[in-house]
C-alpha positions, 0 to 999 in steps of 0.5 A, a space after each residue: 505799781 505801788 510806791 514803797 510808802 503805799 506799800 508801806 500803808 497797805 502793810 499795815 492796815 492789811 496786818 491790823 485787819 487780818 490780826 483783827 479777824 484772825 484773832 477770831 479763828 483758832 489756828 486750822 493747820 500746823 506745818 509737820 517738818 522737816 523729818 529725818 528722811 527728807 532731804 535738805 537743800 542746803 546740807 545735801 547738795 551745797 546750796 548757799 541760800 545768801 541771795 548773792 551765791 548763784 544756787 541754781 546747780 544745787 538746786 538742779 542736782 537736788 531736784 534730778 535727785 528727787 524726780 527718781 525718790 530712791 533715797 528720799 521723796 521730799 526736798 526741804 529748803 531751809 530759810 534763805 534766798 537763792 538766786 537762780 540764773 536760769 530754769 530749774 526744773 524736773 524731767 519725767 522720762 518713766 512712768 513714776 519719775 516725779 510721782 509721789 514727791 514735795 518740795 518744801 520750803 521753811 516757809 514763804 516770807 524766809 524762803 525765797 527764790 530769786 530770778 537772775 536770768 534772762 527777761 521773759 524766762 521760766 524760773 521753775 518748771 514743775 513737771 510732777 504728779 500726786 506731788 506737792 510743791 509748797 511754803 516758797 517765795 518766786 521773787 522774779 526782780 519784775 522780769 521773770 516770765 513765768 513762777 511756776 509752770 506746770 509741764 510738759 507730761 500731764 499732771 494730777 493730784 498735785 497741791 501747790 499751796 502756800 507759795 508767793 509771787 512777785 515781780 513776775 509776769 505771770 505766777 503759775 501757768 498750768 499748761 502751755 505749748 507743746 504740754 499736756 494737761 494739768 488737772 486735778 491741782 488744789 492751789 491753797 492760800 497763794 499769794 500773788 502781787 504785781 503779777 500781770 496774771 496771777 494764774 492761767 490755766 493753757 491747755 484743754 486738758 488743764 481742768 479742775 484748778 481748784 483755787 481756794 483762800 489765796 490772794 491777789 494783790 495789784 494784779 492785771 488779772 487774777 485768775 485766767 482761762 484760756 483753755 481748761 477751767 478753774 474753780 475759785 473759791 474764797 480768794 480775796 481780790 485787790 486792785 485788779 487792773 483787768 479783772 479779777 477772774 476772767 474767763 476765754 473759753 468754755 467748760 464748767 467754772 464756780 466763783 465762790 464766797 470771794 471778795 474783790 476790793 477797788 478792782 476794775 472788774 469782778 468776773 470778765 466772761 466776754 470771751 465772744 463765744 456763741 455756744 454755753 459755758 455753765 457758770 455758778 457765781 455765789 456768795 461774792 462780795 464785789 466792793 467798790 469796781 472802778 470800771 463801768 460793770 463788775 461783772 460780764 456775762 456773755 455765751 449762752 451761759 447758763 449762769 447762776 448768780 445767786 447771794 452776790 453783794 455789790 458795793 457800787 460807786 456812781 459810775 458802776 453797775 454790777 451785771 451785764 447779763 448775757 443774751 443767753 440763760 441765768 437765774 438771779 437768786 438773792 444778790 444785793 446791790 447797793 443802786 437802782 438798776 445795777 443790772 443790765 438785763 438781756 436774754 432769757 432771765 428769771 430774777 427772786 428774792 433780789 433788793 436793792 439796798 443802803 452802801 451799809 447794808 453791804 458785808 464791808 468786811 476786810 476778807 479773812 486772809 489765811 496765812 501759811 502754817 507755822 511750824 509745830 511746836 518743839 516740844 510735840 513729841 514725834 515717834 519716828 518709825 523706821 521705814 518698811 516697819 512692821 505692823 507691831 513697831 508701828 501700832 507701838 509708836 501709835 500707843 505711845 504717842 496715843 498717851 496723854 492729850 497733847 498733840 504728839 506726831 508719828 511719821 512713817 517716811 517713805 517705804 511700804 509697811 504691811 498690814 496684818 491686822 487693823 492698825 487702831 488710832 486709840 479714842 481722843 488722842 490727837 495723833 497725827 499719823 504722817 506720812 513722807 508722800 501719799 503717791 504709791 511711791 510714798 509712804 504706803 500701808 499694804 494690807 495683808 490681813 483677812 478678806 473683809 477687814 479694816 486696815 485703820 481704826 480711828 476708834 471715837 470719838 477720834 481726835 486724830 489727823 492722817 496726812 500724806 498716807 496711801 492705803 493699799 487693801 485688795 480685799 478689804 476696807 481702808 480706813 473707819 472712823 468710829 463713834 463719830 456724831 457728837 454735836 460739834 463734831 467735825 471730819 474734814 478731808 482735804 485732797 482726799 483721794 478714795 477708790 473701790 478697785 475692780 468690777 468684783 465690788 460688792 453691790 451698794 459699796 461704796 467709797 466714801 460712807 458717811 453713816 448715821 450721822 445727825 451731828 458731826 459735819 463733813 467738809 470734803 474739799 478736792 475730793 477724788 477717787 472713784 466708786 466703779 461698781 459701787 457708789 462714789 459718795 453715799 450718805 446716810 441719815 442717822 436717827 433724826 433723818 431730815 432733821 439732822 443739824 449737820 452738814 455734808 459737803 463736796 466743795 470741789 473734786 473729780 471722780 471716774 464713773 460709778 453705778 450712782 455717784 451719789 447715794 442719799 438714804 435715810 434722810 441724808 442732805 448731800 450738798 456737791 459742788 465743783 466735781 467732774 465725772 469722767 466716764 472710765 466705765 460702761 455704766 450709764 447711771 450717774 444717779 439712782 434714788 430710792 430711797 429719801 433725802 435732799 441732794 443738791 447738785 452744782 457746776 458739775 461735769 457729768 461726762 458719761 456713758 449714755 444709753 436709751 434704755 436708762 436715764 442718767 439722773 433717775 428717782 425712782 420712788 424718791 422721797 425727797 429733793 433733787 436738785 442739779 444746777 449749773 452743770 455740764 451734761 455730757 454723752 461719751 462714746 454715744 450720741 444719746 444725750 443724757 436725761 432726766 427720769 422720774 420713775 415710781 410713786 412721785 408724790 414725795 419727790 421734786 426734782 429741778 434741772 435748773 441752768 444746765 446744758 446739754 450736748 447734742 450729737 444728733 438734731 432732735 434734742 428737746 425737752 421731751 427727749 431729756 426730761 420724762 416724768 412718768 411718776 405715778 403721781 407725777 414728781 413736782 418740780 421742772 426744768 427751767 433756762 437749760 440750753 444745748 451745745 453742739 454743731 451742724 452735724 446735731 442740726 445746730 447752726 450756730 453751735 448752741 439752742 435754749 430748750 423749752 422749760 418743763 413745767 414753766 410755772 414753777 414758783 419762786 418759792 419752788 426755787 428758793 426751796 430747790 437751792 436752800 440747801 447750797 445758799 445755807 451751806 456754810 463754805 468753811 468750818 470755822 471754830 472750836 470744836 468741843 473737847 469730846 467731840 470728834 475732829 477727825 482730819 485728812 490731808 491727801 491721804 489716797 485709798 485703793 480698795 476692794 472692800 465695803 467702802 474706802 472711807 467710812 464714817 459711822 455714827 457707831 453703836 
């Protein structure tokens, strides 16, 4: 543990780097609150906040209060420091107790909890879905077991962001024993100092921890697998004591575009495993590890490092590979032979060069949203509101071009014709909750309708909103593609509802675009009957300069996830498809464009008669990575098809893994390239999982490469379009371009689409 004056030291040189890079950025999120219809910890239910007074009744009554939401679905705690004497927690005993609900701070440095209870006990224990927790500081005074523990019922949809950890043992545990799982949980720009774990995820069940640009400082471990998994994504790393992320058991995991700064130990995979556990580790940079190997591989993988730089000191080395499967692809090392090699390996485009050739940046740390200014104008709508009170508040904070905020606290309000968002306003429609208890817009309106227009080119922001429309589409931002133009979703959540979806819908459309990016990040929902995700080329088709991105996210299944046409480019990463349908369609290509796949979960529906990942007359590129290939409820394993004229396509199975239920998998039985000529590209360093029942003794098997000659260049080709994607969309953007922004808005509809996005007239 640090003295006061390192501390000190490190404060400073932190804030001069930080205000140093920062000054660069533009802000990206204001802090919305608190509103009329939030509660307040303080002057509803008599808490102190003095960091003497023992608060912890208050707060209890405040949350029994707030797991029920019939006055109120959000818990404001204003600046102060209240001490808490023993466990403070929510109990779900009905199906929508905790649903739909917040508990926010002011924000983390002037809003603390402090633990004065017994050492080893739980300070917080969430037990909450589609909700958030958010801007609190956990102070756990260096004898507080547990921050932040999700649990018992099973969670998802959650965000958990901007909250603080110290003197705790471990800061937040997904899961636990006697819990269910906790999935689907965005974790934003935390941060954690001293912790022995920063995060652990304890349950099989505890999936799709999506960590992004959060913080860990002197920690034993950073992040932890110990059942579940985790994907950590721009977090920046210093001084781990074990290791900054460390994984102990098996499913699919992502370690993207972070940085580790003097920790013993990168990535720690030596979980003693024999069978496979796919494994992308991309775009990090490792600066100067104190223990003997920055990273361990070990399982039979497959694992992709690609775009690493390591910083390394004499007595370091950057990998030791694992007896399995990987690809190298591009890493940097600052030392001859800072790889181990072992196992069966394919290494392009790798270089070994000086200690100032390595990115040594100090990492961009963002810092939690301050508030709104005082002088935006806020329209506060009456809850339950009809559509003309509402479309009202939305054309007067529609005037002028300063940002102005319209909030619908929690209540249904119904939709009979579309509620349009006037062009170029920056209008922020907020909403109390984006759970169906929330703050929900039902529409009522004619069959095949659009229950929100953002006419364009939009400037305007939906946040913590659910849209209802049975029989229509939800929401349509028009006139989109202006260059620099920019849509970024984050947690959103779209869903077509019911077998009667009309084919080739789908629930998010990104149509015509050759200019404007898209960032989803924590996408979910569901396409059933149609697709989940389809994009379409606009005008200049392959030649667009956008970018289409899904950094994170889980889905059911859909008759083709993803949809490319037109030249579309669609980069996925981080995603997990569970099968909650019979189709047996994860993919269908018929048209053209380039969709690259990666350390995604494809749990589906399998059938001998149709290929999971099929092209047939594909014009185009295919690329699927690093991901986990399940069969549900059938013994066939999933498989590659290429059907039709291949002439124009490539396909490339790279670093993937299969179950096997039955003995026999080969690569024959899991990739058929009938095309007429037949498609270019090949399957390489792919393996099994699976037990004696499917013939495997020792739980896991390589499978033979297709087409082994496949060229570095082949490679380099496949995997261009995720090494050139940019992780984050920093920078102005244009005044007359779109920037249109989602923060957890759900959808649920029966129309087109759910979430479209034209290119317009």
């Amino acid at each position: 543990m640090r003295s006061r004056v390192e501390r000190f030291i490190f404060l400073v040189v932190f804030t001069a780097a930080f205000l140093r890079v920062a000054s660069a950025i533009p802000p990206r999120e204001q802090f919305l609150g608190p509103f009329p219809s939030w509660k307040n910890l303080k002057r509803d239910y008599g808490a102190v906040g003095d960091g003497n007074t023992d608060d912890t009744a208050a707060i209890q009554r405040a949350l029994d209060e707030l797991t029920t939401h019939k006055t109120s679905c959000v818990l404001y705690i204003p600046a102060g420091t209240y001490r808490i004497t023993s466990t403070v927690k929510t109990v779900r005993k009905a199906h929508t107790d905790c649903q739909g609900v917040a508990v926010i701070g002011e924000h983390p440095v002037r809003t603390v909890l402090k633990w004065d209870g017994p050492p080893g006990g739980t300070m917080f224990a969430w037990d909450a879905w589609y909700s958030k927790i958010s801007r609190l500081s956990f102070d756990g005074g260096g004898k507080a077991g547990v921050g932040l523990l999700y649990g018992p019922s099973f969670s998802t949809y959650n965000e958990t962001s901007d909250l603080w950890f110290q003197g705790v043992r471990n800061g937040i545990v997904f899961g636990g024993p006697n819990t269910a799982g906790q999935a689907e949980n965005a974790v934003l720009r935390c941060r954690f100092s001293d912790c022995d774990v920063g995060i652990q995820t304890v349950n099989w069940n505890s999936m799709d921890i999506w960590v992004w640009q959060s913080t860990f400082d002197d920690c034993g471990t950073g992040i932890l697998n110990v059942m579940g998994n985790w994907h950590a994504w721009k977090n920046a790393f210093f001084r781990s004591k074990t290791a900054d992320v460390s994984i102990r058991n098996l499913m699919v995991f992502s370690v993207v575009g972070n940085t580790s700064i003097g920790s013993k130990c990168f990535l720690d995979f030596r979980c003693a495993h024999s069978w496979g556990s796919p494994t992308s580790i991309t775009q990090n940079r490792v600066l100067d590890p104190t223990g003997p190997f920055a990273v361990y591989l070990d399982d039979a993988g497959p694992y992709l490092v690609c775009d690493n730089q390591f910083r390394l000191g004499p007595a370091s080395k950057a990998i030791r590979m694992t007896w399995g499967d990987q690809i190298f692809v591009g890493n940097s090392y600052s030392s001859l032979g800072a790889v181990e090699e072992r196992g069966r390996f394919r290494r392009v485009a790798e270089r070994t060069v000086k200690d100032s050739q390595i990115d040594g940046r100090f990492p961009y740390v963002p810092q939690p949203p301050e508030v709104f200014g005082a002088t935006v104008r806020i329209e506060e709508v009456p809850a339950g509101a009809t559509e003309e009170l509402v479309q009202a508040a939305v054309d007067r904070a529609a005037r002028g071009d300063e940002p102005a905020v319209v909030h619908l606290p929690m209540g249904i309000y119904t939709l009979n014709r579309t509620l349009v968002i006037p062009a170029r306003s920056p209008v922020e429609i907020v909403g109390d909750s984006a759970g169906e208890t929330g703050t929900r817009l039902n529409w009522s309106g004619p069959a095949g309708g659009v229950a929100i227009r953002l006419a364009g080119p939009s400037r305007a922001t939906l946040r913590d909103l659910y849209v209802n429309a049975p029989n229509a589409s939800a929401i349509l931002v028009d006139d989109a593609d202006q260059a620099g133009g920019r849509i970024f979703a984050d947690q959103l959540n779209t869903t077509l509802t019911g077998a009667s979806v009309k084919e080739g819908a789908a629930a998010l459309l990104v149509d015509g675009l050759d200019h404007a990016d898209v960032f989803c990040r924590a996408l979910q929902g569901s396409g059933h009957a149609g697709h989940w995700v389809e994009a379409i080329g606009g005008p200049a088709g392959e030649h667009g300069a956008n970018q289409i991105s899904v950094f994170n996210g889980a889905t059911g299944s859909a008759v083709g996830q993803y949809e490319v046409r037109n030249g579309a480019r669609l980069i996925v990463r981080g995603v997990y498809h569970e099968k909650d349908g019979p189709t047996p369609i994860g993919l269908r290509l018929t048209d053209r464009g380039t969709l690259c796949i990666d350390a995604t979960r494809f749990s589906y529906a399998t059938s001998p008669g149709e290929g999971t990942f099929t092209t047939d007359g594909f014009r185009g590129m295919l690329t699927l990575a690093t991901s986990q290939l399940l069969p549900v409820d059938n013994s066939d394993p999933c498989r590659f098809e290429m059907l039709g004229d291949g002439s124009a396509t490539s396909v490339l199975a790279l670093c993937n893994l299969f179950w096997q239920y039955k003995p026999g998998l080969s690569s024959h039985s899991v990739w058929r390239n009938e095309a007429s000529p037949a498609a270019a590209g090949g399957m390489l360093d792919c393996n099994v999982n699976g037990d004696q029942r499917a013939g495997l003794a020792h739980g896991s098997a390589i499978i033979d490469d297709v087409a082994a000659a496949v060229s570095d260049q082949t490679i380099l080709n496949h995997l261009a379009p995720l090494r050139k994607a940019r992780l984050w969309l920093d920078g102005p953007v244009p005044r007359g371009a779109t920037y249109v922004r989602f923060y957890r808005v759900m959808v649920a509809c029966r129309g087109d689409y759910g979430v479209a996005i034209q290119r317009g007239r």
